[in-house]
Backbone as numpy.savetxt, mean C-alpha at the origin, in Angstrom:
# Nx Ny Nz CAx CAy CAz Cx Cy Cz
10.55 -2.91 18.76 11.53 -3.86 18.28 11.92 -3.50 16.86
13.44 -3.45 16.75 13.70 -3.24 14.99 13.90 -4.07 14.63
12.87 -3.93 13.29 12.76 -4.91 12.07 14.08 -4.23 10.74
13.99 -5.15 10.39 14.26 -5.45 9.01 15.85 -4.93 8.81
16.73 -4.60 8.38 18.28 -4.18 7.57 18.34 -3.06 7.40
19.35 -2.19 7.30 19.78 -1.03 6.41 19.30 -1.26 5.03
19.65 -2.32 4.82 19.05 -2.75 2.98 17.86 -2.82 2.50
16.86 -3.39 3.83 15.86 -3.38 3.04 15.18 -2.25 2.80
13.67 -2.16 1.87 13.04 -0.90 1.35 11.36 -0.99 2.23
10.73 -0.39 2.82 9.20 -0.66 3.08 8.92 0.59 2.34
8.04 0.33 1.66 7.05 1.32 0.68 5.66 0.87 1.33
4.88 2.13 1.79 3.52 2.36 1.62 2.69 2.95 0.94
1.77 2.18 0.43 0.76 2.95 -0.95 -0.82 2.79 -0.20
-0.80 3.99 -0.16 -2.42 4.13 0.13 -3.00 5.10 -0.54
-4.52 4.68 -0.65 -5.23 5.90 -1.50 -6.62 4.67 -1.26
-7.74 5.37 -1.62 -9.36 5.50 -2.06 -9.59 4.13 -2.64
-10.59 3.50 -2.59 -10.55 2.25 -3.26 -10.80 2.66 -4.73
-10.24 1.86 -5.94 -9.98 1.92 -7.09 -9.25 3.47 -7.87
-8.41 3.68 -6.31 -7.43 4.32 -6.81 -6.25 3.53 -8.11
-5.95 2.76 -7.98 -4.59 1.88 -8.30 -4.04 1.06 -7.68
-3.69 1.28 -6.42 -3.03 0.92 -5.68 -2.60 -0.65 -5.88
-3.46 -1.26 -5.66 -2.69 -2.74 -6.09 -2.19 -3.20 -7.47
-2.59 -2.21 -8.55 -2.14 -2.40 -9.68 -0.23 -2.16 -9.88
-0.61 -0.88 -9.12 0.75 -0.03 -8.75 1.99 -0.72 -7.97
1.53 -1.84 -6.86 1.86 -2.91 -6.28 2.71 -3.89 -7.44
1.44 -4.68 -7.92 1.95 -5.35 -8.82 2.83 -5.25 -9.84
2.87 -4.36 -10.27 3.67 -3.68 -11.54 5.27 -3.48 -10.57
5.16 -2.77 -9.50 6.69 -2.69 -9.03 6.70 -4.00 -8.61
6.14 -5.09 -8.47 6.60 -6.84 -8.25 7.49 -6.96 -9.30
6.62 -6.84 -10.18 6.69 -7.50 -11.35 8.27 -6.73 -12.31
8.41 -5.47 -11.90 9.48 -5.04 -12.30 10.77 -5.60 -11.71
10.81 -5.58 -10.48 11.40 -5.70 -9.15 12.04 -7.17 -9.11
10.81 -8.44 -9.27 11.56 -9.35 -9.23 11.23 -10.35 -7.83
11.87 -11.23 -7.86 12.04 -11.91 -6.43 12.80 -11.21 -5.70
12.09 -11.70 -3.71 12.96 -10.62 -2.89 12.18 -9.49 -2.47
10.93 -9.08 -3.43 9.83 -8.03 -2.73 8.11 -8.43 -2.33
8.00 -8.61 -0.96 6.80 -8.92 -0.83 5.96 -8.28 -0.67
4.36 -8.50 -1.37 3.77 -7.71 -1.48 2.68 -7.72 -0.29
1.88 -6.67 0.89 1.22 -7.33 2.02 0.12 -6.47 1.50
-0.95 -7.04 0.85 -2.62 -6.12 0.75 -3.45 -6.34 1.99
-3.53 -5.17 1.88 -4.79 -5.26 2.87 -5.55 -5.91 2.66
-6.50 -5.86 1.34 -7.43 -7.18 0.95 -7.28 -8.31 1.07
-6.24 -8.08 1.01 -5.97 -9.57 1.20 -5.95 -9.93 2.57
-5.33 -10.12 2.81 -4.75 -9.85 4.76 -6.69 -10.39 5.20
-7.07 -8.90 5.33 -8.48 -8.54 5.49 -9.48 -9.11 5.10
-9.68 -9.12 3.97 -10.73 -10.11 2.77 -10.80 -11.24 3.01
-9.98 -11.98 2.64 -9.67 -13.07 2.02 -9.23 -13.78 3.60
-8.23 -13.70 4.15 -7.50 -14.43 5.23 -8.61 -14.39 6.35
-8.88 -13.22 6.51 -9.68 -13.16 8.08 -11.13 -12.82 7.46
-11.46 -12.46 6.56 -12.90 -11.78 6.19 -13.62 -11.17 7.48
-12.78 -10.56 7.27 -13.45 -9.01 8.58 -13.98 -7.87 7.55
-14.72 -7.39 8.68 -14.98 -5.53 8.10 -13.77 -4.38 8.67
-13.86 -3.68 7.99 -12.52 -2.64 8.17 -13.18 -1.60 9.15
-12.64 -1.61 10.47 -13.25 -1.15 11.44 -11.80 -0.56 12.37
-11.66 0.03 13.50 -10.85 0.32 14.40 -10.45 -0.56 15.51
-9.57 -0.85 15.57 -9.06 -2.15 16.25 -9.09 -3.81 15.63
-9.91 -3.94 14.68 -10.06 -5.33 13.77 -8.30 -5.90 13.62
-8.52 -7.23 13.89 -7.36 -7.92 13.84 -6.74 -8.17 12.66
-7.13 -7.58 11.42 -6.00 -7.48 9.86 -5.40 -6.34 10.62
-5.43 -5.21 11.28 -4.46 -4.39 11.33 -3.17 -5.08 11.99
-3.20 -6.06 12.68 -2.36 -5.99 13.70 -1.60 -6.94 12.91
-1.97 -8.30 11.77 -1.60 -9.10 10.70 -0.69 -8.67 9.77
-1.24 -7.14 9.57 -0.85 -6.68 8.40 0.66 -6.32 9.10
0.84 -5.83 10.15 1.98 -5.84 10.74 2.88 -6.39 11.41
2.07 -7.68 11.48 3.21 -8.80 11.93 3.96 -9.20 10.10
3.27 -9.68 8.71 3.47 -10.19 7.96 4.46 -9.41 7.57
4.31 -7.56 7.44 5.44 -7.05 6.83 6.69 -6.89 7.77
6.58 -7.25 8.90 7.77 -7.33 9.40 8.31 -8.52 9.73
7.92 -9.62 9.66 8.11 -10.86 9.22 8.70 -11.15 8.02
8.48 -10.34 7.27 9.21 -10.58 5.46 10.18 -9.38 5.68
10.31 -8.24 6.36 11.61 -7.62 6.45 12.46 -8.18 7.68
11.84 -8.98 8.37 13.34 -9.41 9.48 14.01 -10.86 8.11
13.14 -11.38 7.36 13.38 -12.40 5.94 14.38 -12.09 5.18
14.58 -10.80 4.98 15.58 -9.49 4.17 14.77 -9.64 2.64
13.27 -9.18 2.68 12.37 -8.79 1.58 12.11 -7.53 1.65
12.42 -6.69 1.01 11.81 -5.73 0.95 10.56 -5.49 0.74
9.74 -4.58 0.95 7.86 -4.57 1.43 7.20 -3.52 1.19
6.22 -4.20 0.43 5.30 -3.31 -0.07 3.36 -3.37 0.74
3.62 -2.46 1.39 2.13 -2.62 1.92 1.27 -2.11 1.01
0.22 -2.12 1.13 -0.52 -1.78 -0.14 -2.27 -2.20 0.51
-3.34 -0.91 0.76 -4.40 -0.96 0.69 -4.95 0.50 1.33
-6.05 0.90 1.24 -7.14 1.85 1.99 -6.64 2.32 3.07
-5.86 1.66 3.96 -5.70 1.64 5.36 -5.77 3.64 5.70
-7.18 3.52 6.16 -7.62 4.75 6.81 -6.81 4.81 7.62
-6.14 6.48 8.12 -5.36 6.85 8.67 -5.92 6.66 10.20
-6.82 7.01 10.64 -7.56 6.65 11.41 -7.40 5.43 12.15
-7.71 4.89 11.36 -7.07 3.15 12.15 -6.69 2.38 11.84
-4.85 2.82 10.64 -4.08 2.12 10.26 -2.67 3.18 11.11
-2.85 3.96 10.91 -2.07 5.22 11.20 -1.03 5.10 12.02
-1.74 3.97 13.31 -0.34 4.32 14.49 0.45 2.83 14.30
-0.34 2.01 13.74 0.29 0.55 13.46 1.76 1.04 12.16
0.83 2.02 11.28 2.23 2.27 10.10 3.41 2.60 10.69
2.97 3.87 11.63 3.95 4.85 11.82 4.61 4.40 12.85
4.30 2.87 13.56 5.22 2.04 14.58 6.30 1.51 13.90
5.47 1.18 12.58 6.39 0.09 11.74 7.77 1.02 10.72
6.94 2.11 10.86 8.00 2.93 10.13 8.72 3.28 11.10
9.13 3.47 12.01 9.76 4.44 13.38 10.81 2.83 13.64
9.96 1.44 13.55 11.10 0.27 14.08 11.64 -0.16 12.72
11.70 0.25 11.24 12.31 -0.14 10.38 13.85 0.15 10.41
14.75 -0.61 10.60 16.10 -0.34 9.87 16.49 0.40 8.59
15.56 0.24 7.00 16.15 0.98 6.56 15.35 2.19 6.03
15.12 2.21 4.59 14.67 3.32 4.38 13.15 3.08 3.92
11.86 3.90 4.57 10.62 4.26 4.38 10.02 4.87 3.24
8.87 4.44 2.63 8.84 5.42 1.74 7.24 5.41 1.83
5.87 6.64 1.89 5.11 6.79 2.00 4.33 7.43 0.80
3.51 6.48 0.17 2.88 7.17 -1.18 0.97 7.03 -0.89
0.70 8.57 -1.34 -0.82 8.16 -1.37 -1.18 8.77 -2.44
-2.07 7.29 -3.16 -2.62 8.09 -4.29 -3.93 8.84 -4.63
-4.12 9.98 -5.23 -4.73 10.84 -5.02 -5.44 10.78 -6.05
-6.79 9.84 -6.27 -7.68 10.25 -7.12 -9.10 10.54 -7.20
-9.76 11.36 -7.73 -11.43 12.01 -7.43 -12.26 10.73 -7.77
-12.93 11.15 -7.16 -14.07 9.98 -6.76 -14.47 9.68 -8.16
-15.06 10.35 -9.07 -15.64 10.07 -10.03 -14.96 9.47 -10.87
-13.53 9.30 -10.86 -12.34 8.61 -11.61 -12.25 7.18 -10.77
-12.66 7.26 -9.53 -12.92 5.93 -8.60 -13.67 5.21 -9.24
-14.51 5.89 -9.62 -16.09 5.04 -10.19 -16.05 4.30 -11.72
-15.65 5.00 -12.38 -14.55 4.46 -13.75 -13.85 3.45 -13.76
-13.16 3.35 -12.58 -11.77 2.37 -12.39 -12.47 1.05 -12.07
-13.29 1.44 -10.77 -13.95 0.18 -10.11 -14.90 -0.31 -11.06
-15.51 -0.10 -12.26 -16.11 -0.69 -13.19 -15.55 -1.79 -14.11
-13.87 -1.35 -14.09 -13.27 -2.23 -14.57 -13.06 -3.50 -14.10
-12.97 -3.37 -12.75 -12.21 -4.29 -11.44 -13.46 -5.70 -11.60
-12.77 -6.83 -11.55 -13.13 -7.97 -10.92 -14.59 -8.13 -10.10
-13.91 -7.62 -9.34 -15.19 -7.45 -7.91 -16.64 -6.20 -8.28
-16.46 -5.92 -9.49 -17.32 -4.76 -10.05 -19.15 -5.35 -8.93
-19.11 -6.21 -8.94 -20.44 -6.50 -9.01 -20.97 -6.73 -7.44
-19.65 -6.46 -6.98 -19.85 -6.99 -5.46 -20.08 -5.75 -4.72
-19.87 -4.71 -5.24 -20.31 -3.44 -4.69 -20.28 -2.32 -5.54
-21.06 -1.32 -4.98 -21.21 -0.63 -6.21 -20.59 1.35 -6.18
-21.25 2.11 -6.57 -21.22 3.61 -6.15 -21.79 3.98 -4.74
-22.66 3.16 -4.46 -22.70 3.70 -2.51 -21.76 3.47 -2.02
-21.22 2.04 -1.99 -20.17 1.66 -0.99 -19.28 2.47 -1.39
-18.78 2.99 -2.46 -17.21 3.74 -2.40 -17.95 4.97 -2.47
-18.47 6.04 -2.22 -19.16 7.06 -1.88 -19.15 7.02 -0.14
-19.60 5.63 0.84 -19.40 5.41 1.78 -17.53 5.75 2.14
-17.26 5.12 1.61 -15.72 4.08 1.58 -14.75 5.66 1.47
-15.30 6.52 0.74 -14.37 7.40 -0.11 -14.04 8.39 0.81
-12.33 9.11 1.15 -12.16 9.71 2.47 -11.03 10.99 1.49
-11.39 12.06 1.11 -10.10 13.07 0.29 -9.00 13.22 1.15
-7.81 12.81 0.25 -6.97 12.95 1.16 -6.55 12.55 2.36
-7.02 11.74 2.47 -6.75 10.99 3.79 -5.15 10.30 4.52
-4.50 11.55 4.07 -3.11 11.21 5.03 -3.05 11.54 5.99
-1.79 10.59 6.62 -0.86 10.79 7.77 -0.87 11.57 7.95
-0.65 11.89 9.27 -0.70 12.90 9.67 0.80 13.67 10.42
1.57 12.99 10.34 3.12 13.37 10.05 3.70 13.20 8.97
3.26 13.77 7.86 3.97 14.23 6.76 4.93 12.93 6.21
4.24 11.88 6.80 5.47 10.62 5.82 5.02 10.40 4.66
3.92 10.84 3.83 3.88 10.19 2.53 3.88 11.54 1.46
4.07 11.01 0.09 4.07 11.80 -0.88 2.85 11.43 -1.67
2.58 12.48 -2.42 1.09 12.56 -2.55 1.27 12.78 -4.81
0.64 11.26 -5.09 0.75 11.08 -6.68 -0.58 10.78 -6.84
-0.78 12.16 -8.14 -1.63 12.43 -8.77 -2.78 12.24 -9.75
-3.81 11.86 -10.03 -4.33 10.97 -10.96 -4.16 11.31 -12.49
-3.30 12.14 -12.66 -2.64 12.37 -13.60 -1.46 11.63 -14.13
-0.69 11.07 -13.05 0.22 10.40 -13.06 -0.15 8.96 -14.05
1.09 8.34 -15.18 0.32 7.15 -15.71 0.93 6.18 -14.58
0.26 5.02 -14.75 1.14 3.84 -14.13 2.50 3.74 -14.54
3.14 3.29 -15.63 4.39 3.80 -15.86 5.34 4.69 -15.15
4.74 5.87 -14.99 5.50 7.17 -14.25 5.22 7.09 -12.67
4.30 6.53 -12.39 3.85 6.41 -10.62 4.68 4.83 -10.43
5.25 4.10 -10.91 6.08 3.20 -10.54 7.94 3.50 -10.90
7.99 4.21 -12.34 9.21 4.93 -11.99 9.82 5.71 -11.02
8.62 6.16 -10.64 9.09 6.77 -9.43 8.98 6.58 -8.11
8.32 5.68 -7.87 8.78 4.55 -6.71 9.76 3.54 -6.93
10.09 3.46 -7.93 11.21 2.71 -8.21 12.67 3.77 -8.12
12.14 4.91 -8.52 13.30 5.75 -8.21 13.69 6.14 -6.46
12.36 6.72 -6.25 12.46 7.33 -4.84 13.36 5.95 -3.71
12.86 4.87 -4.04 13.11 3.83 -3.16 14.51 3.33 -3.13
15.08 3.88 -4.47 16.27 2.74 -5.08 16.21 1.47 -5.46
14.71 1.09 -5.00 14.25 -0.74 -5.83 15.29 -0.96 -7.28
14.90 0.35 -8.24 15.48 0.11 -9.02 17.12 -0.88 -9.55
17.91 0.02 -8.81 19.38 -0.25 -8.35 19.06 -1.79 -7.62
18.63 -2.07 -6.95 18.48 -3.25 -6.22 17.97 -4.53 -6.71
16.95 -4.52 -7.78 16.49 -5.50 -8.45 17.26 -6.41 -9.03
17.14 -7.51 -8.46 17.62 -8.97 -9.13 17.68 -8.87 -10.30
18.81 -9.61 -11.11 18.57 -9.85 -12.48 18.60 -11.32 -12.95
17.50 -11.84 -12.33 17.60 -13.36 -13.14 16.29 -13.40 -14.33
């Protein structure tokens, strides 16, 4: 079934836990405006259903009703979490194949030991530690049809949202109230 407009934008950001990713999220919200919804996996997952991230678990199937629920809305969509290719993979690449407009696939690419740094910062620091993301941690873990582009841990936040703001056209599109 096709979802969503010629107009609207779906962006996917995946990468390693305490890659960025939801920071990276937030920041293109927050640039962006009303009109872009944001669908985390953690959230979805965590918080809504408190499941474990497993193959077949019912956040996958959530995570894809919500973002196409906010693009048949005319929101443009930002998915945003871990989602192992493995067993996020064919739910994305459904949702990308029934989108109307234009797709955009980002994974961010950072070494574990820069994982471990990041997640010290994070909130949840205490709720898990260097096993679990040692467990958790998958290199590279893309698609496997070449839909995403691959940003660097070199990249600052600044420049890894300019350029999802570029690649997407969000930019051009953003509300100005």
């Amino acid at each position: 079934m096709r979802v969503g407009t010629a107009q609207t934008r779906l962006v996917v950001l995946r990468g390693n836990s305490a890659s960025g990713k939801s920071t990276v999220a937030a920041a293109i919200r927050e640039r962006f405006g009303r009109g872009l919804a944001l669908v985390g996996q953690d959230n979805l997952r965590r918080v809504v259903l408190r499941e474990r991230d497993r193959p077949g678990a019912a956040n996958i199937g959530l995570i894809d009703a919500v973002a196409r629920y906010s693009l048949d809305a005319g929101y443009h969509v930002v998915v945003e979490g871990i989602l192992y290719a493995d067993h996020y993979g064919p739910m994305l690449s459904g949702l990308r194949a029934d989108h109307r407009g234009p797709t955009h696939g980002y994974y961010l690419d950072v070494p574990f030991e820069q994982t471990l740094v990041r997640h010290a910062t994070k909130p949840q620091a205490g709720e898990y530690g260097e096993r679990e993301l040692r467990d958790w941690f998958r290199p590279l873990d893309l698609l496997p049809d070449g839909a995403e582009s691959v940003i660097g841990a070199g990249s600052t936040l600044a420049d890894t949202v300019d350029r999802i703001m570029l690649d997407t056209g969000l930019v051009r599109l953003a509300p100005h109230d």
